[in-house]
C-alpha positions as CSV (number, residue, x, y, z in Angstrom):
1,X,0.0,0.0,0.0
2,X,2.6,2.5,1.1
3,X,4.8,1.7,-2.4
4,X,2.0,2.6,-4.6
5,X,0.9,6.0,-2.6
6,X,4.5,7.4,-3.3
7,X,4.7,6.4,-7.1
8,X,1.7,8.4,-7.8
9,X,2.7,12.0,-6.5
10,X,6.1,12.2,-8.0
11,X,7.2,14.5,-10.1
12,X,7.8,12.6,-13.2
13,X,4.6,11.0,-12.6
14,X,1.9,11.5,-15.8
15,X,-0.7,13.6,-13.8
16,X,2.0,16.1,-12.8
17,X,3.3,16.6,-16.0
18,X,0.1,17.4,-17.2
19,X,-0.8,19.7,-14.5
20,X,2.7,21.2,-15.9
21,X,2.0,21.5,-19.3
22,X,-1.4,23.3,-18.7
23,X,0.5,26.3,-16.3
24,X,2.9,26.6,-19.3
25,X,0.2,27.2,-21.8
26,X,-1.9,29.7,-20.0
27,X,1.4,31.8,-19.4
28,X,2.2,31.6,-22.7
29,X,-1.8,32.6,-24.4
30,X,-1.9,35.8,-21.1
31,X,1.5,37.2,-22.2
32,X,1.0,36.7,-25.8
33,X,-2.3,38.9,-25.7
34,X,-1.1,41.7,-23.4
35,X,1.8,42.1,-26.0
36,X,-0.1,42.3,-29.3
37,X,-3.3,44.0,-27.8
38,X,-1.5,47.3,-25.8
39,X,0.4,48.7,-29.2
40,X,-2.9,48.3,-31.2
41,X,-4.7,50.2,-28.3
42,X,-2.1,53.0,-28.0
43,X,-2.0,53.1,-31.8
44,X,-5.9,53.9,-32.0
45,X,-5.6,56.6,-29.5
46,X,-3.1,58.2,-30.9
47,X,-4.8,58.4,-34.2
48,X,-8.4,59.2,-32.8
49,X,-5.8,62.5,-30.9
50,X,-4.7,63.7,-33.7
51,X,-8.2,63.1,-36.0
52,X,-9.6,65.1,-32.8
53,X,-7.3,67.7,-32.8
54,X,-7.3,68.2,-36.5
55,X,-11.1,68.7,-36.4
56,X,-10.4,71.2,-33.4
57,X,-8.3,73.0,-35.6
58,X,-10.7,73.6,-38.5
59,X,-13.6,74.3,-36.5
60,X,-14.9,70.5,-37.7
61,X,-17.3,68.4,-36.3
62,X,-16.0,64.7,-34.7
63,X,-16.2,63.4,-38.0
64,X,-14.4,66.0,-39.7
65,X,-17.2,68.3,-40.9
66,X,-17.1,72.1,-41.0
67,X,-19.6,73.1,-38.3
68,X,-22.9,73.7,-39.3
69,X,-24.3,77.8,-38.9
70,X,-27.1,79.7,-39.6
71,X,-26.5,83.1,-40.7
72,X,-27.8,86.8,-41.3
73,X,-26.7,89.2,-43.2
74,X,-25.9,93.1,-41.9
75,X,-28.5,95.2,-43.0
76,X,-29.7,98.9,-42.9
77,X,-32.6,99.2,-41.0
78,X,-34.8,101.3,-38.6
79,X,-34.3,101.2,-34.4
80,X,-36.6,102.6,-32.6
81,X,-35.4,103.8,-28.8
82,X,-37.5,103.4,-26.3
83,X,-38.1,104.2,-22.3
84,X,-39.8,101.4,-20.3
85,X,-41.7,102.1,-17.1
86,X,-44.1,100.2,-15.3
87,X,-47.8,101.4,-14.5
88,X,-51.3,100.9,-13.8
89,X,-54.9,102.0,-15.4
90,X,-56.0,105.3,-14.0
91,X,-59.7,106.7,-14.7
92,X,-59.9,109.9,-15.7
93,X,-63.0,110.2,-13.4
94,X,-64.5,108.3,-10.5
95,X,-67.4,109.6,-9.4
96,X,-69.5,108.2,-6.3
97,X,-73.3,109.1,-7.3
98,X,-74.9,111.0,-4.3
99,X,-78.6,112.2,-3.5
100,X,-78.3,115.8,-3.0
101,X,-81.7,116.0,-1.7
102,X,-83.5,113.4,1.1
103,X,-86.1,111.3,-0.2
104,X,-88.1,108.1,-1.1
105,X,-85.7,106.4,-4.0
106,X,-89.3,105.5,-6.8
107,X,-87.6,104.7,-10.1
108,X,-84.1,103.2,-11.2
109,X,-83.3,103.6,-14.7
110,X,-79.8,101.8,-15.3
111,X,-78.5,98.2,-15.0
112,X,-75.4,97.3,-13.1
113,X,-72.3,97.7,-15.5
114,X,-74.3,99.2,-17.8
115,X,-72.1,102.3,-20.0
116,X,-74.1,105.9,-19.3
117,X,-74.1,109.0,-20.8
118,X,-73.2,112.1,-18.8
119,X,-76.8,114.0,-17.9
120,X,-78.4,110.3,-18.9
121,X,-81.3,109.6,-15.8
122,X,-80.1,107.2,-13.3
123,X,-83.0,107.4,-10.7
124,X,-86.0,109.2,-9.5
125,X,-86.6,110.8,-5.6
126,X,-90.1,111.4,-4.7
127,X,-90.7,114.8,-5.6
128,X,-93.7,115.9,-4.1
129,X,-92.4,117.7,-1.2
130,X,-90.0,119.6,-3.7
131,X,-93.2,120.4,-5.9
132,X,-94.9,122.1,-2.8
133,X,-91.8,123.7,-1.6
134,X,-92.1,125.1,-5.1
135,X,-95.5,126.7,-4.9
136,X,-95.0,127.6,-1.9
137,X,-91.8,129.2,-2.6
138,X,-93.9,131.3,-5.6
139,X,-96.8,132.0,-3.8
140,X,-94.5,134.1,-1.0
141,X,-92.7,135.9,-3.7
142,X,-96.0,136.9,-5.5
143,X,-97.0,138.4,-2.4
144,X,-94.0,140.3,-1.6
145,X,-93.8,141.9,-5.2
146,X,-97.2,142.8,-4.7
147,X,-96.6,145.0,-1.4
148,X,-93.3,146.3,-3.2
149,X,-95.8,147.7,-5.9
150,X,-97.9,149.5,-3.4
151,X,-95.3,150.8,-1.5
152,X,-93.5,152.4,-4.6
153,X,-97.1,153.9,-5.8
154,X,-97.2,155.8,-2.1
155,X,-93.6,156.4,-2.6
156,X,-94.5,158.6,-5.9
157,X,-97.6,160.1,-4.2
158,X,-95.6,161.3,-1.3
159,X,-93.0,163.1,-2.8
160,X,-95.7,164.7,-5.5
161,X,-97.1,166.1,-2.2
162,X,-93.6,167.1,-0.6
163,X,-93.5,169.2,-4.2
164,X,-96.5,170.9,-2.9
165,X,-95.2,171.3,0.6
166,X,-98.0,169.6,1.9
167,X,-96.4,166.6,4.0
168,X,-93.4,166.7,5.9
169,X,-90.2,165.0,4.0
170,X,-89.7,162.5,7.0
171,X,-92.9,160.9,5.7
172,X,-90.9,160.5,2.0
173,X,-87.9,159.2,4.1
174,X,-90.2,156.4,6.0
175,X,-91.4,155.8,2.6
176,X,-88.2,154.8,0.6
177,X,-87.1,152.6,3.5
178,X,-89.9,150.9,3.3
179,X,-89.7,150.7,-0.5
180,X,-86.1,149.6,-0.1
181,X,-87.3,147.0,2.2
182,X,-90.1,145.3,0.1
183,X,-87.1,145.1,-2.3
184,X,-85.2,142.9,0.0
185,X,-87.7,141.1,0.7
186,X,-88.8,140.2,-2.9
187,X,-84.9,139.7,-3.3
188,X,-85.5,136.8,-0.5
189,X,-87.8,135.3,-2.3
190,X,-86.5,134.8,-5.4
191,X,-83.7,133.2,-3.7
192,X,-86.1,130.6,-2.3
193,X,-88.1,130.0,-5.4
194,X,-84.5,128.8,-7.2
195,X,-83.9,126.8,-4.3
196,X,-87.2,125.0,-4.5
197,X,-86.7,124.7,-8.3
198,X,-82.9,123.5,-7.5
199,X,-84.1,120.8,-5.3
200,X,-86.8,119.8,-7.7
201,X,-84.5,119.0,-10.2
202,X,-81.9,117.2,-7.8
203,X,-84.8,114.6,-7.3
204,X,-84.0,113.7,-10.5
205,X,-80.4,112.1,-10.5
206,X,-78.4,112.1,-13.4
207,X,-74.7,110.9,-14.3
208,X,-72.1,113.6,-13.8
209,X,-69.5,111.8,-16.2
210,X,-69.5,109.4,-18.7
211,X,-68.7,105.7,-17.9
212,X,-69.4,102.3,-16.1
213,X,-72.0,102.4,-13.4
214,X,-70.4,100.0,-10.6
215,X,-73.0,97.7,-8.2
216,X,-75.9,99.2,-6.8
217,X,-76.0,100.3,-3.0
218,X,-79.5,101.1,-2.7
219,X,-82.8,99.9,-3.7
220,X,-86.0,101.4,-4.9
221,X,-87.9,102.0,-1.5
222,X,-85.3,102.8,0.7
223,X,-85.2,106.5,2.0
224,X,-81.7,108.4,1.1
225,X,-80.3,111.4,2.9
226,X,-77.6,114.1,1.3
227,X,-75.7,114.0,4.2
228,X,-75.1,109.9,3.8
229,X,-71.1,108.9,2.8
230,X,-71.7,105.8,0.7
231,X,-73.9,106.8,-2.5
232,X,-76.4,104.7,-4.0
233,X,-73.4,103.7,-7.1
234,X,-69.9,104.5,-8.1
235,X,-69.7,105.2,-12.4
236,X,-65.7,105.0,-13.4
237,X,-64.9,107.0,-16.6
238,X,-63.3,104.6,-19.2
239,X,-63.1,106.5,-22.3
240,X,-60.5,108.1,-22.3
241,X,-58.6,106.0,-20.0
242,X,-55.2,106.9,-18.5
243,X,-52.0,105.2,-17.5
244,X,-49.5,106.3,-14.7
245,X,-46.6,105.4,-15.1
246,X,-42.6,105.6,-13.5
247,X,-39.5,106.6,-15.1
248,X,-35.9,106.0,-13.3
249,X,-35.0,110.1,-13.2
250,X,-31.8,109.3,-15.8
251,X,-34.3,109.0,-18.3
252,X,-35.8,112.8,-17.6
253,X,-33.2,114.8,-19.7
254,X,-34.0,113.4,-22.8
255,X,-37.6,112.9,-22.4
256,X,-37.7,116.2,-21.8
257,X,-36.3,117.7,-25.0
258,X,-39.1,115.7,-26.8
259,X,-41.2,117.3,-24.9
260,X,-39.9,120.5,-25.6
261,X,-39.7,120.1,-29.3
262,X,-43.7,119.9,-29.2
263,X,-44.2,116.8,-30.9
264,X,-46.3,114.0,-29.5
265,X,-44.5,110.9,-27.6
266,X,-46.0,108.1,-28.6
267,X,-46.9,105.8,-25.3
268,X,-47.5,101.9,-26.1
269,X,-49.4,99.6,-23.2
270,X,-48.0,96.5,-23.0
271,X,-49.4,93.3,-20.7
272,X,-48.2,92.3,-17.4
273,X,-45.7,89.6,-19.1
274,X,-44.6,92.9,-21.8
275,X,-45.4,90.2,-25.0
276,X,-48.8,91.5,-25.9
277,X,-49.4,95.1,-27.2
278,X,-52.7,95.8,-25.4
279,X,-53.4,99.7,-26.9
280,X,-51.5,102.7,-28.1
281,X,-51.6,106.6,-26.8
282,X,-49.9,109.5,-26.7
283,X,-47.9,111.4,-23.5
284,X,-50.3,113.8,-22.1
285,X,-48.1,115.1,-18.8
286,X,-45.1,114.5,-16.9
287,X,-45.0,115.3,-12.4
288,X,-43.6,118.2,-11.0
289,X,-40.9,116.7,-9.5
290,X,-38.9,113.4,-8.7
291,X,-39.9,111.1,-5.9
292,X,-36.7,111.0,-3.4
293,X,-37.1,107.8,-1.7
294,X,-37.3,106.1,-5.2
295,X,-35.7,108.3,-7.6
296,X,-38.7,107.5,-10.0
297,X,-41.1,110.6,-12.0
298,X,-44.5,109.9,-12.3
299,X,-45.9,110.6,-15.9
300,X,-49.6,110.0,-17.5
301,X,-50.3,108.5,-21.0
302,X,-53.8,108.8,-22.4
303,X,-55.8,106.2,-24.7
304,X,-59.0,106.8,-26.5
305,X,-59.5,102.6,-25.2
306,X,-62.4,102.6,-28.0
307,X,-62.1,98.7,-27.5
308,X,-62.6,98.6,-23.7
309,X,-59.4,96.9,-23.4
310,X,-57.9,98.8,-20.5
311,X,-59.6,97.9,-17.5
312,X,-59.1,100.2,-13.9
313,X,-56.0,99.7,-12.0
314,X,-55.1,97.1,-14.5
315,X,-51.0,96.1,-14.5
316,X,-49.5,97.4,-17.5
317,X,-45.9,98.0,-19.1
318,X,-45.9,101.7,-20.5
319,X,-43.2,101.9,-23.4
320,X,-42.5,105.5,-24.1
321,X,-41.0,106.0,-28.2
322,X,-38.3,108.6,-27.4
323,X,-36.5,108.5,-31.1
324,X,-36.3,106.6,-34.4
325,X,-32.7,106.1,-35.8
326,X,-33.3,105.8,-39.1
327,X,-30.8,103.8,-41.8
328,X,-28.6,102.2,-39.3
329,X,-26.6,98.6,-39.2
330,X,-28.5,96.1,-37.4
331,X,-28.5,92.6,-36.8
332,X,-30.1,90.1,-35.0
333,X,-29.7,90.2,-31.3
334,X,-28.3,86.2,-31.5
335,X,-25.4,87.5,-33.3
336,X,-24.0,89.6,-31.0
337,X,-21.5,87.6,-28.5
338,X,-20.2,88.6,-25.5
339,X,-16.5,87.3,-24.0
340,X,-14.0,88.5,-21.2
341,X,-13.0,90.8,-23.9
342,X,-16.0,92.5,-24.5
343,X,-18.7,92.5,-27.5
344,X,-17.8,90.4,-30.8
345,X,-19.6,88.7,-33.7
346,X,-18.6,86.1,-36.1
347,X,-18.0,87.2,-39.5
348,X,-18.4,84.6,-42.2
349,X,-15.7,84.8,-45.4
350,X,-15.8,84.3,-48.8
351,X,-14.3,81.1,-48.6
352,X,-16.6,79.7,-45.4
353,X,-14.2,80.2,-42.6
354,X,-15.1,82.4,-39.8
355,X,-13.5,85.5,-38.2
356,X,-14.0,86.6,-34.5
357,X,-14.7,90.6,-34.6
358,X,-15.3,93.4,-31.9
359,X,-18.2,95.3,-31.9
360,X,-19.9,97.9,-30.2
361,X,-23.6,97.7,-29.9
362,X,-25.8,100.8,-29.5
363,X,-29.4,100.6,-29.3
364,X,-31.2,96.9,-28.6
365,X,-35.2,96.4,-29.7
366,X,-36.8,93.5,-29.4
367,X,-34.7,90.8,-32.1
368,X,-32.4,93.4,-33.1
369,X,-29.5,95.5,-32.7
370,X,-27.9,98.3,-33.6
371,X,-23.9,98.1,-34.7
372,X,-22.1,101.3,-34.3
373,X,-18.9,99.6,-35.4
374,X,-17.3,96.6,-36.0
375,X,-19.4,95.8,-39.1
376,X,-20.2,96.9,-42.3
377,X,-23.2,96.5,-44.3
378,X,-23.8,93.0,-46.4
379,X,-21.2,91.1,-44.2
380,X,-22.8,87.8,-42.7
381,X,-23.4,86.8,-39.4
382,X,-23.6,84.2,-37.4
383,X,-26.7,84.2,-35.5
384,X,-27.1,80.4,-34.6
385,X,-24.1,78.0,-33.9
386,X,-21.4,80.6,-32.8
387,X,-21.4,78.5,-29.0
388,X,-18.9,75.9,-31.2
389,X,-16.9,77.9,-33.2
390,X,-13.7,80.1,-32.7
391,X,-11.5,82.4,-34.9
392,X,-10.6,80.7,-38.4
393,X,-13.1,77.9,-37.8
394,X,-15.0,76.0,-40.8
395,X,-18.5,76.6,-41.1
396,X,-21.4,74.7,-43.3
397,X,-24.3,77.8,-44.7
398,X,-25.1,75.4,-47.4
399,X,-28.9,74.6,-45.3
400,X,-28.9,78.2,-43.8
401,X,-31.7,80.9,-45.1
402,X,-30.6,83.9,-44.6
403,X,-32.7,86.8,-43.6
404,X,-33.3,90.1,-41.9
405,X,-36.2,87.6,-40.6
406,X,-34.6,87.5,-37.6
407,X,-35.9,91.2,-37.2
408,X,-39.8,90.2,-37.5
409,X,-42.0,91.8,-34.5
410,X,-38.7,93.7,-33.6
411,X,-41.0,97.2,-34.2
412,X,-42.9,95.6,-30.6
413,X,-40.4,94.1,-29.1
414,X,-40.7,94.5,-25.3
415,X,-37.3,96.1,-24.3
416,X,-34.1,97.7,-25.3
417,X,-31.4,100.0,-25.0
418,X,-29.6,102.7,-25.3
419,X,-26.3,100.8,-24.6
420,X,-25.4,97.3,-24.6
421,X,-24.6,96.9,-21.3
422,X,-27.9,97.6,-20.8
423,X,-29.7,95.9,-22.7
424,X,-28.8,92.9,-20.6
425,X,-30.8,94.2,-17.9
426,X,-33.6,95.4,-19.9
427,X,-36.1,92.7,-19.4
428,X,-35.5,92.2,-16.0
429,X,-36.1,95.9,-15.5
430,X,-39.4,95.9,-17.2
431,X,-41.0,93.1,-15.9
């Protein structure tokens, strides 16, 4: 037993040799790989480095591609400046309808929200004690002119007589008073017969402006007094309709030689969100003086709001149209870049490279802007694409429409400039 445990685990034995053999091979296969594969690796790198770097160079895509772009092309074109405040709706009028007279409300003649007429009926007071108040008022006056007749007869009597020396002239003096009295009294009494026909007609109640009638306070039936505060309905002028409005008081200076040149500043409502053009109106007057604690004027636009569309105490975005510059470089807003080194744009050559130039913006509206310098007329833009490109870079137009299109609503846009730096800050100011 022993002999035969001992032959089988030595070395020369057949299951150690092929234990052997194995080890030898799967050295052999791991070394072989790890040489052949690492060069081939390295080699691929290398190649996809310098295909990357190549590509970098020409402003290529990863396969080699010149970048695609959309361009525009520098054209002359109209920029309008503009001044951007923000407002609310202001009524011309507000008027709370009041009784001027007490009274028994009888008759109602208007709907709630209903538009009026200025002098139109809105409601009847009882006016039967006014009516006798009136008569009564005539009656006295009739009276009194009748004595002042009789005493001015004597009067002429008496001073025939004093002629004649047959009175005494204290008798003419008693006389005139008297005379002069009657007058004063008859004086009186006119005064109360206008006051009885003045309170006659305020039982009739009539709008004092033109406008909306608000909800009713009172009903027919209930008893209203002059001296009560609330009214029996509040009617809000809405045509005209005005906006006020704040400017930041940099902005007064040149507002103010427009206004001084006479012409009218055209004043365009926008909505809360300043994308929607609600109306359009003219500058009618600008405050007295600047508010200190916000640096802000106050100024008021007017709109002939035909179409009802601006409503009281509304949120709007006033947009004041201080100049047009007529025949000017512009571009579309996209193409303008900004870097550490200031304002640039890409200018696309002739033969489809692209070259990195400084500009100076002026004026920003809406999709456009205006290029003092940097650019000169026909020279194309890149307005789309410029975030992969840099100086001497390949580009691909071949798809690209050009246009001026970029400019299309620019004559509403809702904000610019008159500088570049801030135009940045434009919409945030006029939101």
């Amino acid at each position: 037993m022993n002999n035969n445990t001992s032959s089988s685990t030595t070395p020369n034995s057949p299951a150690a040799r092929r234990w052997l053999w194995i080890i030898v091979a799967l050295t052999l296969v791991g070394a072989g790989y790890f040489y052949y594969s690492k060069p081939a690796k390295d080699g691929v790198a290398k190649t996809a480095g310098a295909a990357d770097g190549n590509a970098q160079k020409r402003g290529a895509d990863a396969r080699g591609r010149p970048t695609p772009v959309v361009t525009a092309v520098a054209r002359t074109d109209d920029v309008n400046v503009y001044l951007n405040g923000l407002g609310a709706v202001t009524p011309l009028a507000t008027v709370t309808v009041k009784s001027r007279v007490d009274g028994e409300i009888m008759k109602i003649h208007f709907k709630e929200g209903q538009m009026v007429r200025k002098g139109e009926v809105l409601a009847e007071i009882d006016p039967r004690p006014y009516q006798a108040a009136l008569l009564q008022a005539e009656g006295q006056l009739m009276r009194d002119k009748a004595l002042l007749t009789d005493a001015k007869l004597d009067l002429a009597r008496y001073q025939t007589l004093l002629k004649q020396d047959s009175i005494a002239s204290q008798q003419v003096d008693t006389q005139v008073a008297l005379v002069q009295q009657y007058e004063g009294t008859v004086r009186i009494d006119e005064g109360a017969l206008a006051t009885a026909k003045l309170n006659l007609t305020y039982s009739t109640v009539t709008a004092p402006v033109s406008g909306r009638v608000g909800l009713r306070q009172v009903d027919i039936g209930n008893v209203i007094h002059a001296a009560d505060t609330t009214g029996f309905v509040i009617i809000t002028q809405l045509q005209p309709m005005s906006v006020l409005f704040s400017l930041p008081e940099d902005s007064i200076p040149d507002l103010m030689k427009k206004i001084k040149s006479g012409s009218k500043i055209a004043v365009d409502a926008y909505d809360r969100a300043f994308t929607s053009k609600i109306t359009s109106g003219t500058l009618e007057t600008i405050d007295n003086q600047i508010d200190p604690t916000t640096g802000m004027v106050k100024l008021r636009a007017t709109y002939a709001n035909t179409d009802l569309t601006l409503f009281p105490s509304q949120f709007v975005n006033a947009q004041v149209l201080l100049e047009t510059r007529h025949a000017v470089i512009a571009i579309p807003s996209a193409g303008v870049q900004h870097g550490r080194s200031g304002t640039f744009a890409f200018v696309v050559n002739q033969d489809n490279t692209v070259t990195q130039r400084d500009i100076v913006v002026g004026t920003v509206q809406g999709s456009k802007s205006e290029i003092v310098s940097g650019l000169t007329l026909g020279e194309t833009v890149v307005i789309d694409g410029a975030d992969k490109l840099r100086d001497g870079a390949s580009v691909d137009i071949s798809s690209n429409t050009d246009s001026g299109k970029g400019d299309k609503g620019s004559k509403t846009g809702s904000g610019n400039s008159r500088h570049d730096k801030s135009a940045a800050a434009a919409p945030a100011a006029t939101h």
